[in-house]
MDAnalysis code that builds the backbone (N, CA, C; Angstrom):
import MDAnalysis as mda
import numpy as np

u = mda.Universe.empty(666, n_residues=222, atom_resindex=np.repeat(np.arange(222), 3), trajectory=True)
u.add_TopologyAttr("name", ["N", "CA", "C"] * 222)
u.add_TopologyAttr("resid", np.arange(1, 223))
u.add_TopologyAttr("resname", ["UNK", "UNK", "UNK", "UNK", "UNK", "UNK", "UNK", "UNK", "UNK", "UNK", "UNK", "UNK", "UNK", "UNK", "UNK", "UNK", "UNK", "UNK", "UNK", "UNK", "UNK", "UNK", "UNK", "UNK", "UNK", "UNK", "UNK", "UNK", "UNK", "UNK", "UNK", "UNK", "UNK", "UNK", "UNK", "UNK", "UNK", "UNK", "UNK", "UNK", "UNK", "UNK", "UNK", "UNK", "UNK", "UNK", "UNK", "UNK", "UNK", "UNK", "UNK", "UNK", "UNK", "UNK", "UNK", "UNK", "UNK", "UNK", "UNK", "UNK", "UNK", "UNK", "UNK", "UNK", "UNK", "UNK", "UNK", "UNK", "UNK", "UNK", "UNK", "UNK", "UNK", "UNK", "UNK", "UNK", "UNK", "UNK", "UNK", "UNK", "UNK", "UNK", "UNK", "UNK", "UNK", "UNK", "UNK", "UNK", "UNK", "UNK", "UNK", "UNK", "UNK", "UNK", "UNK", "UNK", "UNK", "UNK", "UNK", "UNK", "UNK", "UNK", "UNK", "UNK", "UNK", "UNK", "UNK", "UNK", "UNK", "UNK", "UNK", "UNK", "UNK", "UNK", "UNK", "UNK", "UNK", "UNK", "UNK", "UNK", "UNK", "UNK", "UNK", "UNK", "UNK", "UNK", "UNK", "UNK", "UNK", "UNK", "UNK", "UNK", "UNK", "UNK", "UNK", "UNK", "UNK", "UNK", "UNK", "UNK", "UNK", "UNK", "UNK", "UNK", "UNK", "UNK", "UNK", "UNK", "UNK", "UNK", "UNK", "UNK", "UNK", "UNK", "UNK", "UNK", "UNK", "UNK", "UNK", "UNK", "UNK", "UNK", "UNK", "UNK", "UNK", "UNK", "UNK", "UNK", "UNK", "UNK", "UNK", "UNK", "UNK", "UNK", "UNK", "UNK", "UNK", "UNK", "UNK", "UNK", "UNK", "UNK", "UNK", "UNK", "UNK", "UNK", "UNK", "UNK", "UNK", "UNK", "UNK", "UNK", "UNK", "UNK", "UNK", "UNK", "UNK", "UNK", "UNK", "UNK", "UNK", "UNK", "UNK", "UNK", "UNK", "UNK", "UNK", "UNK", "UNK", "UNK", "UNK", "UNK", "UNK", "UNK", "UNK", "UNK", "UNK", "UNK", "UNK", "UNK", "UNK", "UNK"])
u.atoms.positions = np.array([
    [0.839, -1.196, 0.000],
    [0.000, 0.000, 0.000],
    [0.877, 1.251, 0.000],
    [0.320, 2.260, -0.481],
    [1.103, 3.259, -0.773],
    [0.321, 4.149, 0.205],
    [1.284, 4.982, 1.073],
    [0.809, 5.575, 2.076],
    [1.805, 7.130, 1.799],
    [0.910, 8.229, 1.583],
    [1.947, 9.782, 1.462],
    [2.407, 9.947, 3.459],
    [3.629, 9.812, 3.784],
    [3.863, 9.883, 4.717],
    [5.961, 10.086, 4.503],
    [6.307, 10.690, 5.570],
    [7.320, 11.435, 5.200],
    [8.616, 10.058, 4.655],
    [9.517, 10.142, 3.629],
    [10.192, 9.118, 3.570],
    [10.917, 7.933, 4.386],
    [11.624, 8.647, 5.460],
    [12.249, 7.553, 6.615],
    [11.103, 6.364, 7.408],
    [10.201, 7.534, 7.707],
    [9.124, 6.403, 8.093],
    [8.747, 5.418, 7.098],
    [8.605, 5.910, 5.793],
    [7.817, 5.139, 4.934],
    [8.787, 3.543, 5.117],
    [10.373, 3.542, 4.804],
    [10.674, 2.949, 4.981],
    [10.645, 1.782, 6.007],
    [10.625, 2.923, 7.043],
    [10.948, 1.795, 8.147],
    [9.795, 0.723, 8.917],
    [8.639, 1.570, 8.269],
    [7.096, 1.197, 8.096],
    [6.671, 0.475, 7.173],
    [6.964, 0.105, 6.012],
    [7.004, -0.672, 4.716],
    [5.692, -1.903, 5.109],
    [6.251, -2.777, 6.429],
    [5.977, -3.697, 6.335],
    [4.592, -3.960, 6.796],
    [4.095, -2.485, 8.024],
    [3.182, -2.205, 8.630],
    [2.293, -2.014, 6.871],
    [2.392, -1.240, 6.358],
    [1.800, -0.870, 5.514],
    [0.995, -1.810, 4.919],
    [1.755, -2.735, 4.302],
    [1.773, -3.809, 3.535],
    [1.059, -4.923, 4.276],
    [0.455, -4.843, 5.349],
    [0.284, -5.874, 6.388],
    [-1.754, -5.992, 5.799],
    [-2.017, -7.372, 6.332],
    [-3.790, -7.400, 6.353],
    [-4.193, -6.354, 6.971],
    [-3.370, -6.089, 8.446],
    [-4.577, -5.203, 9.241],
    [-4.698, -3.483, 9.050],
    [-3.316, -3.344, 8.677],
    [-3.589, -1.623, 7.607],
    [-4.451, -2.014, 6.832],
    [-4.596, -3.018, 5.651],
    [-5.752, -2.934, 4.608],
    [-6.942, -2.493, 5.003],
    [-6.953, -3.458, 6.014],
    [-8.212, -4.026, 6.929],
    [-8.840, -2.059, 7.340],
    [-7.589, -1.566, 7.866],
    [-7.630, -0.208, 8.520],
    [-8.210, 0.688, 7.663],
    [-7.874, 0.766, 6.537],
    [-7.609, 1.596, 5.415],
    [-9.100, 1.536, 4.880],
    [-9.972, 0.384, 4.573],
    [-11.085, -0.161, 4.078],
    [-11.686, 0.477, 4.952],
    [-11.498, 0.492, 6.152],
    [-12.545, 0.752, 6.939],
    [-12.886, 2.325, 7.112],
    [-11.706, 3.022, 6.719],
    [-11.597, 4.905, 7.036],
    [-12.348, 5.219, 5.310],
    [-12.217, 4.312, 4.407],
    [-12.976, 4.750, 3.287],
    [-14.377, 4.732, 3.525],
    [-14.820, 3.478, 4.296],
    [-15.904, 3.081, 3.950],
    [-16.853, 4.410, 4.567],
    [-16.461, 5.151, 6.065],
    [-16.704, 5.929, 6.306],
    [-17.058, 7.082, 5.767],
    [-15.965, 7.547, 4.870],
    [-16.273, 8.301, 3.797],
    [-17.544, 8.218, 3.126],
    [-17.116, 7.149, 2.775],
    [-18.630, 6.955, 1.396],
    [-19.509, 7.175, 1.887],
    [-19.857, 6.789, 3.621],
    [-20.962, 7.323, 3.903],
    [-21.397, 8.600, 4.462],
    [-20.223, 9.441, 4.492],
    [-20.476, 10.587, 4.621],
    [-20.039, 10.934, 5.800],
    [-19.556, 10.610, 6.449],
    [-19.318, 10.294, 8.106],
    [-18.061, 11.713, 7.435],
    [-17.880, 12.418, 8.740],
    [-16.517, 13.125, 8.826],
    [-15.566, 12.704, 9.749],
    [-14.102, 12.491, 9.510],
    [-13.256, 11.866, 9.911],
    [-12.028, 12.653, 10.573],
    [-11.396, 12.796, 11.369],
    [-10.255, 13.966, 12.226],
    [-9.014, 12.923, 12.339],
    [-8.096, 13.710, 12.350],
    [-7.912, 15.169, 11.379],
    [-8.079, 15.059, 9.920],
    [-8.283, 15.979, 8.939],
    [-8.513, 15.780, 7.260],
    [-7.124, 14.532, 7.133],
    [-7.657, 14.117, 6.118],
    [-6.523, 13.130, 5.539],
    [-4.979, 13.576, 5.457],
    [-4.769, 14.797, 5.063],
    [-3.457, 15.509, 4.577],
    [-2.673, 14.906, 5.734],
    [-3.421, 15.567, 7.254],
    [-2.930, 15.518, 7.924],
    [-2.377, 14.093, 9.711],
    [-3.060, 12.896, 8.828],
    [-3.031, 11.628, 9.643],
    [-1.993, 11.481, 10.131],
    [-0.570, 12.080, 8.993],
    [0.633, 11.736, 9.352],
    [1.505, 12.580, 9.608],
    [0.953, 13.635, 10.295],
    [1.732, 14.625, 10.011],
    [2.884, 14.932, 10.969],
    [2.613, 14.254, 12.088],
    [3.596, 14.028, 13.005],
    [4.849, 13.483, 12.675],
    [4.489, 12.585, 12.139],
    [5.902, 12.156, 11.268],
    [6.334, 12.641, 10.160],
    [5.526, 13.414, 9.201],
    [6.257, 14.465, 8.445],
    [6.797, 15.750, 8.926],
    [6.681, 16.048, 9.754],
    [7.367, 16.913, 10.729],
    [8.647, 16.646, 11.480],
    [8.551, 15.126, 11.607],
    [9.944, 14.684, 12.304],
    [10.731, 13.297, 11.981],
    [11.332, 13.276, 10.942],
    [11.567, 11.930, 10.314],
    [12.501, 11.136, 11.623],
    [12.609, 10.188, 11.276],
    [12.530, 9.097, 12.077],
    [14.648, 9.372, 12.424],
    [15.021, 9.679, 11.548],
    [16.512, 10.017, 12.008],
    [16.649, 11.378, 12.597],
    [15.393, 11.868, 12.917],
    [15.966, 13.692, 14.003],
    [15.159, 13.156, 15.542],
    [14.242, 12.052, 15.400],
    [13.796, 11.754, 16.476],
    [14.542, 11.845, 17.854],
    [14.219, 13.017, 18.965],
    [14.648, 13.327, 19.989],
    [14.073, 12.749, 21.332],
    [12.480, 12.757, 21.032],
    [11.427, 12.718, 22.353],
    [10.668, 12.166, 21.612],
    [9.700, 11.765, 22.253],
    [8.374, 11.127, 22.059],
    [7.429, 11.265, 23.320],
    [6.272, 12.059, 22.695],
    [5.251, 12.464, 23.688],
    [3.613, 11.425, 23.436],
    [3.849, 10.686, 24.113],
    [2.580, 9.515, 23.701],
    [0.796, 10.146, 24.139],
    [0.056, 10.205, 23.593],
    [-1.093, 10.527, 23.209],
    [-1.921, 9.341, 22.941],
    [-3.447, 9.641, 23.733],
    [-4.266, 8.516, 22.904],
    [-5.247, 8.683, 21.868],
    [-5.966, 9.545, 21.877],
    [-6.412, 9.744, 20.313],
    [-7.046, 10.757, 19.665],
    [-6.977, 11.345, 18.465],
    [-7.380, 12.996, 18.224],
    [-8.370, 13.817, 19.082],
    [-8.398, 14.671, 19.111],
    [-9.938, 15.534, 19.624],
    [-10.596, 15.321, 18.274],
    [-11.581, 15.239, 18.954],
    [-13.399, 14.914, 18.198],
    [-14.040, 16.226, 17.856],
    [-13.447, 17.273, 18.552],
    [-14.039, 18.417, 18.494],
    [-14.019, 19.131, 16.730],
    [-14.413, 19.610, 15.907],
    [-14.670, 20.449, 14.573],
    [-12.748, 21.479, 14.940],
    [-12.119, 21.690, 14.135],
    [-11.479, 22.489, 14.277],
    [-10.142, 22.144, 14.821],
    [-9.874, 20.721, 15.787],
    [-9.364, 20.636, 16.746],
    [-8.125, 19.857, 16.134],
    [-8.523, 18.567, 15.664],
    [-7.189, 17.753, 15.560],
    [-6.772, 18.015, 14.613],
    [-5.409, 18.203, 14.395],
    [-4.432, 18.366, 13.508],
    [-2.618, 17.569, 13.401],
    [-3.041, 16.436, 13.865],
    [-2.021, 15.461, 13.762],
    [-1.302, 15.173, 14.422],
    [-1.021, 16.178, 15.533],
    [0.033, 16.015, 16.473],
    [-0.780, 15.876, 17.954],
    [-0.380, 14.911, 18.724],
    [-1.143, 14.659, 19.594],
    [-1.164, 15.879, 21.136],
    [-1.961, 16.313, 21.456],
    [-2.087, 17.422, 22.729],
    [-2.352, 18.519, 21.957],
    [-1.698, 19.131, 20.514],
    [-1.621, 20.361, 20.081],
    [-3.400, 20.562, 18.972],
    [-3.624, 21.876, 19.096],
    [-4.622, 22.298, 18.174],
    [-3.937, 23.556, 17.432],
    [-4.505, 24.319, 16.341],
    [-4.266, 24.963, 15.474],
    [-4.150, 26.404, 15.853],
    [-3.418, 27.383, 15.696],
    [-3.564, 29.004, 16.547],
    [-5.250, 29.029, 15.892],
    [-5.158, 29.815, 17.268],
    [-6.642, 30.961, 17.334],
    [-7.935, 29.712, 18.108],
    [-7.220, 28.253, 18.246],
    [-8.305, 27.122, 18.643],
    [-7.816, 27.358, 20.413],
    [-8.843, 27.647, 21.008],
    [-8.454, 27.642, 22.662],
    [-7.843, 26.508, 22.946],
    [-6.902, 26.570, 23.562],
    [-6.182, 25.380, 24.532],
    [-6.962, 24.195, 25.309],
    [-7.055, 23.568, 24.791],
    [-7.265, 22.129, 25.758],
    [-7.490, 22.005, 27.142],
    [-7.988, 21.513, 28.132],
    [-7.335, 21.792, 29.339],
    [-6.135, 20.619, 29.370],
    [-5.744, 19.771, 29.098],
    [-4.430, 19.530, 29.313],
    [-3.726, 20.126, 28.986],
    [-3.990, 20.753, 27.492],
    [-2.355, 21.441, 26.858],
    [-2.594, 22.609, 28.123],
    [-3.306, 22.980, 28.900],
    [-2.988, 24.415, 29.538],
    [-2.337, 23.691, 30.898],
    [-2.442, 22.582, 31.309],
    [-1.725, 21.983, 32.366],
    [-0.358, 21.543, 31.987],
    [-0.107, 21.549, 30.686],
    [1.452, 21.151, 30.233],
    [1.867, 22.276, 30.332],
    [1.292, 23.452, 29.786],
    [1.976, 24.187, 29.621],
    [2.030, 25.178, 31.460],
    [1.280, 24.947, 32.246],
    [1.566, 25.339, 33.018],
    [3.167, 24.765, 34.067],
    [2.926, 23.683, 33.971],
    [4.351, 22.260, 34.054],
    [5.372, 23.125, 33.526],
    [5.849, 23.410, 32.412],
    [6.540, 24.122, 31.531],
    [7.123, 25.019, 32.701],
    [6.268, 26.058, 32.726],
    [6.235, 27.167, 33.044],
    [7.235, 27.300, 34.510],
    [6.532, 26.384, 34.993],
    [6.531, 25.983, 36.527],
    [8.610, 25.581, 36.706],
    [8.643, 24.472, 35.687],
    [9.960, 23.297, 35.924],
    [11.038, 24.479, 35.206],
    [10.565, 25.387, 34.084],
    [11.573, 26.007, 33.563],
    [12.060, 27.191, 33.757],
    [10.863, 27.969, 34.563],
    [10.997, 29.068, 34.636],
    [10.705, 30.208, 33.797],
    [9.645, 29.532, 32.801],
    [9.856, 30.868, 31.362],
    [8.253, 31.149, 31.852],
    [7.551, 31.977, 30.919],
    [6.141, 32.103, 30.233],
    [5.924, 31.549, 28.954],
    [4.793, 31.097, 28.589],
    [4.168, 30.275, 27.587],
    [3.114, 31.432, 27.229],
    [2.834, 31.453, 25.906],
    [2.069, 32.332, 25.040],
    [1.327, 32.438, 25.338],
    [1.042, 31.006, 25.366],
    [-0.826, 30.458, 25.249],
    [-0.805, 29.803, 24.155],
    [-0.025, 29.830, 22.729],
    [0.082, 29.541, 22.008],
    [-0.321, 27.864, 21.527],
    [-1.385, 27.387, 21.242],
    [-1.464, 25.668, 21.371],
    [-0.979, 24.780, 20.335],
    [-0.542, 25.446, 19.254],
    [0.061, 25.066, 17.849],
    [1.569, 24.076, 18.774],
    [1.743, 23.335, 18.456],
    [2.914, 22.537, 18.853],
    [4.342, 21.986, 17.608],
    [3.218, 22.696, 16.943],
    [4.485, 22.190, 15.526],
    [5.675, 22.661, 15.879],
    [6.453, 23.837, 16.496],
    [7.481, 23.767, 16.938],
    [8.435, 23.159, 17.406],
    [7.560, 22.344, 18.493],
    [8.350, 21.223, 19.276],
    [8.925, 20.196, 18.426],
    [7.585, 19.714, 17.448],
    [7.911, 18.294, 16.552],
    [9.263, 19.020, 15.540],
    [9.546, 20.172, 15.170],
    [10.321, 20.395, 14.012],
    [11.645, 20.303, 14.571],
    [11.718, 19.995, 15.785],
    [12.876, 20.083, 16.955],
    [13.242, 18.679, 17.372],
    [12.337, 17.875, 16.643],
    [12.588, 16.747, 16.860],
    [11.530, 15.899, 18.138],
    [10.658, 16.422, 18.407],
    [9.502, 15.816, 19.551],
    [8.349, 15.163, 18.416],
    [8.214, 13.516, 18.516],
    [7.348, 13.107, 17.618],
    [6.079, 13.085, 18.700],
    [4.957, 13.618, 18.111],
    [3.588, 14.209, 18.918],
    [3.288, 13.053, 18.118],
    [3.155, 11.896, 18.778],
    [2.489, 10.720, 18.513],
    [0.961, 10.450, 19.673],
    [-0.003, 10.120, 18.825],
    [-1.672, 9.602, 19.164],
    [-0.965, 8.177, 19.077],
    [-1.596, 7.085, 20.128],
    [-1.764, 5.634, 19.739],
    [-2.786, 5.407, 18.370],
    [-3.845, 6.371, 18.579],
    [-5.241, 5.916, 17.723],
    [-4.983, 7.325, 16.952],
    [-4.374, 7.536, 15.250],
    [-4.693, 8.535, 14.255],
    [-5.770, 9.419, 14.230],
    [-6.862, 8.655, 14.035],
    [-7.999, 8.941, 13.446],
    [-9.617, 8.726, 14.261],
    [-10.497, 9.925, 14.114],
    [-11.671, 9.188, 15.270],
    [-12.937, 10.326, 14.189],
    [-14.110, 9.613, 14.445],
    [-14.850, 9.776, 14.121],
    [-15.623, 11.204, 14.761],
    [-15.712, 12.421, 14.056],
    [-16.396, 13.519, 14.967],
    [-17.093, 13.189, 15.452],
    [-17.025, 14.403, 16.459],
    [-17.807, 14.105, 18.132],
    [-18.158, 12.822, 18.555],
    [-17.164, 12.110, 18.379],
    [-17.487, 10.670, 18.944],
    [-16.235, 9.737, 19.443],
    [-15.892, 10.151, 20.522],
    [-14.191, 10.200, 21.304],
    [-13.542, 8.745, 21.506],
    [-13.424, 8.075, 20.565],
    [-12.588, 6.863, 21.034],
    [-13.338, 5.966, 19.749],
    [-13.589, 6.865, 18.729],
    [-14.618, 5.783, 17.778],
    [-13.710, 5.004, 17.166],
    [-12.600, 5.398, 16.681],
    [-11.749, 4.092, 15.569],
    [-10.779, 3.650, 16.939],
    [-11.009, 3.442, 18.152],
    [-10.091, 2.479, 18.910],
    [-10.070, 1.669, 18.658],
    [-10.558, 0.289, 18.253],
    [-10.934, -0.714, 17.179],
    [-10.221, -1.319, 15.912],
    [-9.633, 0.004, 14.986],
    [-9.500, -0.164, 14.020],
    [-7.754, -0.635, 13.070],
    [-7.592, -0.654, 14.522],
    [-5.855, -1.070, 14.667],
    [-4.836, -0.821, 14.430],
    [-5.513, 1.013, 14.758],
    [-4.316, 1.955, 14.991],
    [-2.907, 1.846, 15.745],
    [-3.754, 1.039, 17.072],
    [-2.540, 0.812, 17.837],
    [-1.586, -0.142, 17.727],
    [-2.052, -1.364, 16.779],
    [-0.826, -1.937, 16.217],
    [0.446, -1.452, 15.482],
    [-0.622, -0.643, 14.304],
    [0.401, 0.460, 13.979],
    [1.547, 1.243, 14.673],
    [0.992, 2.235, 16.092],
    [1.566, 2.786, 16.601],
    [2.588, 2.378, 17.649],
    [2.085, 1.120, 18.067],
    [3.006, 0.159, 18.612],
    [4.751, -0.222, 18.159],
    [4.272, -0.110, 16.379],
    [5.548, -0.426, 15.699],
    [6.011, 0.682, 15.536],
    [5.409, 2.054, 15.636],
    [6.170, 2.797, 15.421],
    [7.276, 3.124, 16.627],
    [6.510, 2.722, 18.332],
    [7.384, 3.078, 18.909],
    [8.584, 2.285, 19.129],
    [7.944, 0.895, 18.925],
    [9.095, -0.179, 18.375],
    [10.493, 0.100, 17.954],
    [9.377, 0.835, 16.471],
    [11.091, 1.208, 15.473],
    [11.748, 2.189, 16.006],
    [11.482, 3.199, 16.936],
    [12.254, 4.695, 17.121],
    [12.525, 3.736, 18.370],
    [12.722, 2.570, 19.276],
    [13.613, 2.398, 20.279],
    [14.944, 1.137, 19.940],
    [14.021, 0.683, 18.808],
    [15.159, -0.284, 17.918],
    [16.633, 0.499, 16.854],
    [15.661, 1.739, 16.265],
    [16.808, 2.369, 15.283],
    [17.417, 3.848, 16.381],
    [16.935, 4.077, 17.102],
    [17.288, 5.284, 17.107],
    [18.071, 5.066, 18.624],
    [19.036, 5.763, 19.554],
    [20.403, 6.099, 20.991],
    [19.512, 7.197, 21.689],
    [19.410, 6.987, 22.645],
    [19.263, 8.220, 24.106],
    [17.871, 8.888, 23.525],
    [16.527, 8.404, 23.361],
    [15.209, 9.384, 22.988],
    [14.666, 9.159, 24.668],
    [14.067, 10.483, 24.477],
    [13.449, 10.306, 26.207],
    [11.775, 10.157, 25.552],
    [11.213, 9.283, 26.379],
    [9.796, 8.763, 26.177],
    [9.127, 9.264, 27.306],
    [8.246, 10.309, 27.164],
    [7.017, 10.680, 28.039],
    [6.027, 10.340, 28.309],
    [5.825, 9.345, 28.986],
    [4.178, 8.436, 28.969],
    [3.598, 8.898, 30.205],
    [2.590, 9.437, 29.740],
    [1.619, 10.296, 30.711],
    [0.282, 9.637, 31.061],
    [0.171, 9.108, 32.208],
    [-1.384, 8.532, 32.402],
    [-1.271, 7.174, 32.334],
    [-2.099, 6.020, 32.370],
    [-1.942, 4.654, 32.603],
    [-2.315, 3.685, 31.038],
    [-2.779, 4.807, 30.576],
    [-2.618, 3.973, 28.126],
    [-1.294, 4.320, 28.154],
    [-0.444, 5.453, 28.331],
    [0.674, 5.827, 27.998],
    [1.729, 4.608, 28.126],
    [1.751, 4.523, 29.867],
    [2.267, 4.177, 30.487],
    [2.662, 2.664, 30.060],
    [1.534, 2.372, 29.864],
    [1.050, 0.997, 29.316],
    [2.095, 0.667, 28.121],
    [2.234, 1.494, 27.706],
    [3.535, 1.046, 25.771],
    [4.763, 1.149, 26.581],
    [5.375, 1.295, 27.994],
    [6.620, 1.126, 28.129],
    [7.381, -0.312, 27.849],
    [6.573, -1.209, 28.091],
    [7.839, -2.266, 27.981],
    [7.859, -2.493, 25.910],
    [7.086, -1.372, 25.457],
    [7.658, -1.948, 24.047],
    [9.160, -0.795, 23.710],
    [9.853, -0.112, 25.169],
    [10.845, 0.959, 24.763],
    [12.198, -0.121, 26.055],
    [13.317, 0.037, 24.804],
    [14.427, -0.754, 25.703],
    [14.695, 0.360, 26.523],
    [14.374, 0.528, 27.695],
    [14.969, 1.417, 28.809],
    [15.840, 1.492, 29.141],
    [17.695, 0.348, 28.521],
    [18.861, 0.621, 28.940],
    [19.351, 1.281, 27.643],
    [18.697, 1.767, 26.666],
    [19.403, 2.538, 25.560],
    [17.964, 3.978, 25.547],
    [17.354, 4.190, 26.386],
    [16.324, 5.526, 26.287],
    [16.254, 5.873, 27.524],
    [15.587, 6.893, 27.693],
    [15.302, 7.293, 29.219],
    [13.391, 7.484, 29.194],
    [12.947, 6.849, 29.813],
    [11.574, 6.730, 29.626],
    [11.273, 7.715, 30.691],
    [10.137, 8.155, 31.217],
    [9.501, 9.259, 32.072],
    [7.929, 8.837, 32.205],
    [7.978, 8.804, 33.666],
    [6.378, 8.462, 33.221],
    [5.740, 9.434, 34.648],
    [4.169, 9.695, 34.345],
    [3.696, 11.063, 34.906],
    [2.077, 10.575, 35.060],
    [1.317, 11.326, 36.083],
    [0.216, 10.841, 35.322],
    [-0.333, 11.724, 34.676],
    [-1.481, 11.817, 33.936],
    [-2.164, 12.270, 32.854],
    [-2.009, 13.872, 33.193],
    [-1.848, 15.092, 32.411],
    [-2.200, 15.840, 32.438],
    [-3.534, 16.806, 32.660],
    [-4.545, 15.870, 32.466],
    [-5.572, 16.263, 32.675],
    [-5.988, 16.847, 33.611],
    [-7.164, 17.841, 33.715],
    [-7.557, 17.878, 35.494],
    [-8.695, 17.057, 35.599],
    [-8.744, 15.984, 35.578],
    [-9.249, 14.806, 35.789],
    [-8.405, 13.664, 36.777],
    [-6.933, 14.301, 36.388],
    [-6.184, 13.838, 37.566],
    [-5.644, 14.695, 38.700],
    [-6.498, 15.886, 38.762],
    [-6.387, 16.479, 39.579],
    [-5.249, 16.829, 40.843],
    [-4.136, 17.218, 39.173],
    [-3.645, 17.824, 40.065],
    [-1.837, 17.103, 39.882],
    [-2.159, 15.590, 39.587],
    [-0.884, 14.404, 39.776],
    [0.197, 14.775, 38.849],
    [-0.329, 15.586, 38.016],
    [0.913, 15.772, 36.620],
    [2.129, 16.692, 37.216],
    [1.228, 17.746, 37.345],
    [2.526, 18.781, 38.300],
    [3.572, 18.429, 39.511],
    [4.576, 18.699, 38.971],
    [5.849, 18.517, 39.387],
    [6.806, 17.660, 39.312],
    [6.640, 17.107, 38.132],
    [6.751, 15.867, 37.191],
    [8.256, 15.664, 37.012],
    [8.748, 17.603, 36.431],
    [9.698, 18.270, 36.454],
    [10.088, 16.882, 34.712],
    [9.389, 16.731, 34.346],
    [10.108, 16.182, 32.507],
    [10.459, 16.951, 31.905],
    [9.424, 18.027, 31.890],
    [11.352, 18.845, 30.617],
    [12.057, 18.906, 31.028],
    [12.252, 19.656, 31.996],
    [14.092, 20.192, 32.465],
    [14.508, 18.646, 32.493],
    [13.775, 17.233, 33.217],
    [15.002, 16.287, 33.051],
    [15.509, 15.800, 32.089],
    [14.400, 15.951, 30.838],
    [14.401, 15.637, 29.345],
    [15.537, 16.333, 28.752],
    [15.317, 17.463, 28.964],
    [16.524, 18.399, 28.522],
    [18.566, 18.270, 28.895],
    [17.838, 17.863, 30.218],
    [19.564, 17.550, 31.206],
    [19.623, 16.154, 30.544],
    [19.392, 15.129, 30.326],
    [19.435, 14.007, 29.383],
    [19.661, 14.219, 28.166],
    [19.110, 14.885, 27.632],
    [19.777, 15.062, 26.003],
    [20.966, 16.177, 26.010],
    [21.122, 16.687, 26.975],
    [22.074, 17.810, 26.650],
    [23.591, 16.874, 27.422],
    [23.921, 15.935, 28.144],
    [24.078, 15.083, 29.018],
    [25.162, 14.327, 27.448],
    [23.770, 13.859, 26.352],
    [24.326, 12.892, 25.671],
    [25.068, 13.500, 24.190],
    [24.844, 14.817, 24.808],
    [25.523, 15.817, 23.497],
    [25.129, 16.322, 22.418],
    [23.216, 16.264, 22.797],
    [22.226, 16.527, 22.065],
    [22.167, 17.921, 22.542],
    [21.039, 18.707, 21.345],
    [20.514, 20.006, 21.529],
    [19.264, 20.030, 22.233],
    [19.193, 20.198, 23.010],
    [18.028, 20.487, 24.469],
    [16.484, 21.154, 23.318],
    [15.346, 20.491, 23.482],
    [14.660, 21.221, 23.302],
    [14.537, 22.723, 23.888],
    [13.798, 23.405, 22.600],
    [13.189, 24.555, 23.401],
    [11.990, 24.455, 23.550],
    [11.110, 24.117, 24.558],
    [10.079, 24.489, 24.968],
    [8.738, 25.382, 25.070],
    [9.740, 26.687, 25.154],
    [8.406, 27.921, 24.858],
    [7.903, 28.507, 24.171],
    [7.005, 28.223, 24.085],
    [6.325, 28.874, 22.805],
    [5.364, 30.185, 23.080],
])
C-alpha cells in the first residue's frame, strides 16, 4: 500500500503498511467516507507528526491517545490544536508544568508544531476518530500500527526520552528498551487527575538528558 507519509518512516514502516490489518484499517476509514461520516484530522494531515519529524531527528516522544473529536481541533500532532483554537485543558496543564519546571512564560500559544520540528514526535496511539465521537476508531488497529512505530524509534534510534503520561501511555513502556532511552512516566495531564501531573519536572530532566548525551536540548516555549 502506498501511504503519502514522510520518507524515513515510509521505509521503516514498509511492512506495517503492507500488512492485512492496515488494509483491513484503510477499508474501513474509506468506507466511512462513502458514507459521509466526517473523519479527524482531514486526511493531509493523519501523518503529520511524522512528516514533521523523520525518524533520524527523532529526539522525544510524547505519547497521546487519540485525536480531539471536536470540529477544528485535531491536527495530527497529539495534545496540540491549530492558533486561534483555545487550549485544551491539558495542553494548559502542560503548559503550566513548563512554566513551573523552567521558569519561562508560555504564550498560550497551542500550535505545537514547533516542538515536533525540533525533533519531539507528537504521537496519538489511535490517528484517526470519528467527529464528536471520542474513542470511535479504537478498534480499528491503529494501535498496532503505533506500537511499531514506537518499536522502530527504540530499535533504530540512541538516548530518545519517552514521556508516557497517564496509565494507556504508560502501558507502551515495555515496548521501549529502557537501557538505551530514558523513559519518564507522569500521570495524565488532565484535570481529571487532579492535580498528579505537576511537578513531574520532565522537561528540564528531558533536557539535562539530552544535553548530558551531546544533544541540543529542546526549546520548549512557545
Amino acid at each position: 500500500m502506498t501511504v503519502k507519509i514522510e520518507p524515513s518512516w515510509r521505509e521503516a514502516l514498509q511492512n506495517e503498511f503492507d500488512s492485512p490489518y492496515f488494509a483491513e484499517l484503510a477499508r474501513r476509514l474509506h468506507a466511512e467516507k462513502a458514507e459521509g461520516r466526517t473523519i479527524f484530522p482531514p486526511g493531509s494531515l493523519i501523518f503529520r507528526a511524522f512528516d514533521l519529524c523523520p525518524l533520524d531527528e527523532v529526539k522525544v516522544v510524547i505519547l497521546g491517545q487519540d485525536p480531539y473529536h471536536g470540529y477544528g481541533q485535531a491536527m495530527g500532532l497529539c495534545f496540540s490544536v491549530p492558533p486561534g483554537v483555545p487550549a485544551p485543558p491539558s495542553l494548559k496543564n502542560i503548559f503550566r508544568e513548563i512554566e513551573t519546571d523552567l521558569g519561562v512564560h508560555m504564550s498560550g500559544s497551542p500550535d505545537l508544531t514547533p516542538w515536533a520540528r525540533q525533533g519531539v514526535l507528537l504521537l496519538n496511539a489511535v490517528l484517526t476518530v470519528r467527529a464528536g465521537e471520542a474513542a470511535s476508531h479504537g478498534s480499528y488497529g491503529w494501535q498496532t500500527f503505533t506500537d511499531a512505530v514506537i518499536r522502530t524509534v527504540s530499535e533504530r534510534r540512541d538516548g530518545v526520552v519517552f514521556l508516557l503520561w497517564g496509565s494507556y501511555a504508560r502501558s507502551k513502556a515495555p515496548l521501549i528498551d529502557a537501557s538505551r532511552h530514558l523513559v519518564l512516566e507522569a500521570a495524565h495531564p488532565s484535570p481529571l487527575a487532579r492535580g498528579a501531573f505537576f511537578g513531574c519536572r520532565h522537561f528540564s530532566r528531558c533536557n539535562d538528558y539530552l544535553a548530558a548525551a551531546g544533544k541540543t536540548p529542546i526549546d520548549w516555549k512557545l
